[in-house]
C-alpha positions as CSV (number, residue, x, y, z in Angstrom):
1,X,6.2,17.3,-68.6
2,X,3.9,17.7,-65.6
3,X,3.7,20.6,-63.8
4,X,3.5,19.9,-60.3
5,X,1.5,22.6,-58.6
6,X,2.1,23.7,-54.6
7,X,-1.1,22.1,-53.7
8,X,-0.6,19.4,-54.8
9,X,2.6,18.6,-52.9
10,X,2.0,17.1,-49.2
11,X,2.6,20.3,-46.8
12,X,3.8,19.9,-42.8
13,X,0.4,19.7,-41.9
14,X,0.1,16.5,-43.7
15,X,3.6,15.1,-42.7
16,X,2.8,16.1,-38.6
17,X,-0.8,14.4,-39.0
18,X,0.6,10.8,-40.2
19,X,3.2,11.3,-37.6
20,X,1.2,12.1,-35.2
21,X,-0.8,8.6,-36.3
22,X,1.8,6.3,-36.3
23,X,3.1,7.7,-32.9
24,X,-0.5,6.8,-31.5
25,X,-0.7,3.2,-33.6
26,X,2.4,2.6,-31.9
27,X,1.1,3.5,-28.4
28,X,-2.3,1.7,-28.7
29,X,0.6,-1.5,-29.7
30,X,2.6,-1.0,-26.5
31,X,0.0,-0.4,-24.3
32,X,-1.9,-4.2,-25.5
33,X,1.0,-5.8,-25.2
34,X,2.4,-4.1,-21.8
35,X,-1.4,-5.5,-20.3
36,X,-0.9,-8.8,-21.9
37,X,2.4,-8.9,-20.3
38,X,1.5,-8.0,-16.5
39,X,-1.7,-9.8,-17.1
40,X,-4.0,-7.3,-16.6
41,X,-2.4,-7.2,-12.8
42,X,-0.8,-4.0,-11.3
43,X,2.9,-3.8,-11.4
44,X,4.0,-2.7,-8.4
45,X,0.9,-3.8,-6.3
46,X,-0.1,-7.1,-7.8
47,X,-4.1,-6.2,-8.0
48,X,-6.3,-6.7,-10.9
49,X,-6.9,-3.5,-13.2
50,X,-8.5,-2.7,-16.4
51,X,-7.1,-0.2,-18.8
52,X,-10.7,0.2,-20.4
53,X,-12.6,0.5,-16.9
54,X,-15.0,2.8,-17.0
55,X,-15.1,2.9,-13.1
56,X,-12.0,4.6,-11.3
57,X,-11.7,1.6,-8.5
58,X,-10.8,-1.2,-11.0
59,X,-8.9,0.9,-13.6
60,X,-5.2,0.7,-14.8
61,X,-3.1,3.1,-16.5
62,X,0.0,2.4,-18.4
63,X,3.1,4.3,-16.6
64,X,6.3,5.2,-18.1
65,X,9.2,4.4,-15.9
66,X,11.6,7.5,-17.6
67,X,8.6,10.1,-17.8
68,X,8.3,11.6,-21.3
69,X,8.9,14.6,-20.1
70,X,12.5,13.2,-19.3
71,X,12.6,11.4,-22.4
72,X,11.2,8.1,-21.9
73,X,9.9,6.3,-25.5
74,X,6.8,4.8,-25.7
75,X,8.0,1.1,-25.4
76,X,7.3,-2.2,-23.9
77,X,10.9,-2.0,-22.0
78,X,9.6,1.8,-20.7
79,X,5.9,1.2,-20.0
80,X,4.4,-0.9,-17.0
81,X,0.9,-1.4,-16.2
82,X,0.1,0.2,-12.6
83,X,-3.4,0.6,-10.6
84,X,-4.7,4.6,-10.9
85,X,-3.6,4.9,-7.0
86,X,-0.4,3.6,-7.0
87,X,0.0,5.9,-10.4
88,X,-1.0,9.1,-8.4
89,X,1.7,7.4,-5.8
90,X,4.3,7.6,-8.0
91,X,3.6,11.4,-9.5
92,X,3.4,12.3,-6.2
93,X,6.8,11.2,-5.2
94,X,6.0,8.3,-2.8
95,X,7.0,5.4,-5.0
96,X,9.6,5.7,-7.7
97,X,10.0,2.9,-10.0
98,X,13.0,2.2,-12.3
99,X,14.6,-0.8,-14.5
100,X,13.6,-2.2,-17.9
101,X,9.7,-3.7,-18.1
102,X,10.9,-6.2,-20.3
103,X,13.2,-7.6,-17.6
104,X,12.9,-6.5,-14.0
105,X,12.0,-3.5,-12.3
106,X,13.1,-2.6,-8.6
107,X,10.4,-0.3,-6.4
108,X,11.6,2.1,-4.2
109,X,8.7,3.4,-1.4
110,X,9.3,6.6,0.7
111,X,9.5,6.0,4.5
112,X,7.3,7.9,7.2
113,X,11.2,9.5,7.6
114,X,11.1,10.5,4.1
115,X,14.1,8.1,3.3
116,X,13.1,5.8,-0.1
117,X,13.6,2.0,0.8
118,X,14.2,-0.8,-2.1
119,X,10.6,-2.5,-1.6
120,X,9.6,-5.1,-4.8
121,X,13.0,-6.1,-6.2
122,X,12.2,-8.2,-9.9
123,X,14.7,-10.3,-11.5
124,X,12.6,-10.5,-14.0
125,X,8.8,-10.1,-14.6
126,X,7.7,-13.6,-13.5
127,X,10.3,-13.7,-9.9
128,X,9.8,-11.2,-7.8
129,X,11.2,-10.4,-4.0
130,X,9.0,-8.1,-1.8
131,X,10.3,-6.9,1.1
């Protein structure tokens, strides 16, 4: 009979580092296809970006419409691609996105008032009404 001896055994350090590789596999996986979706074209404002720009005037960031801190999951439905100024936008409070990314997203803007107004509503990601 073999004996099987403690260090031999995988510990937590090992469990939290292959979880910790699959969770950024996954990511990397959402993110490509979340650009291939949009087209490498912002979200909510429709201009070019680049996720891999090394500049910050062309580059894109993937956003998650429920914030991880809220409990959003890193998936294609959660994650759009959005230029790095409407990003700050949204952080800052000025847009607010919600919806699916996989279906249609509506894009609320705050007002010189301070009042949030329905601007981009999507039907789904190819039919879009701005108003």
């Amino acid at each position: 009979m073999k004996t099987n001896f403690k260090w031999e055994q995988r510990s937590r350090v090992d469990d939290k580092r292959e979880r910790k590789a699959e969770a950024e596999s996954n990511w990397r996986k959402v993110c490509a296809a979340v650009t291939k979706r949009e087209a490498s074209h912002c979200r909510v404002s429709g201009v070019r970006v680049d996720p891999n720009a090394p500049d910050m005037l062309r580059r894109g960031e993937h956003h998650h419409v429920v914030f991880r801190s809220a409990g959003g999951e890193d998936t294609t439905a959660n994650v759009i691609l959005v230029s790095l100024e409407v990003h700050k936008a949204i952080h800052a409070g000025r847009i607010q996105v919600e919806g699916n990314g996989d279906t249609g997203i509506s894009i609320w803007r705050r007002g010189d008032d301070g009042t949030m107004y329905l601007s981009i509503r999507e039907t789904s990601p190819n039919v879009v009404e701005r108003d």
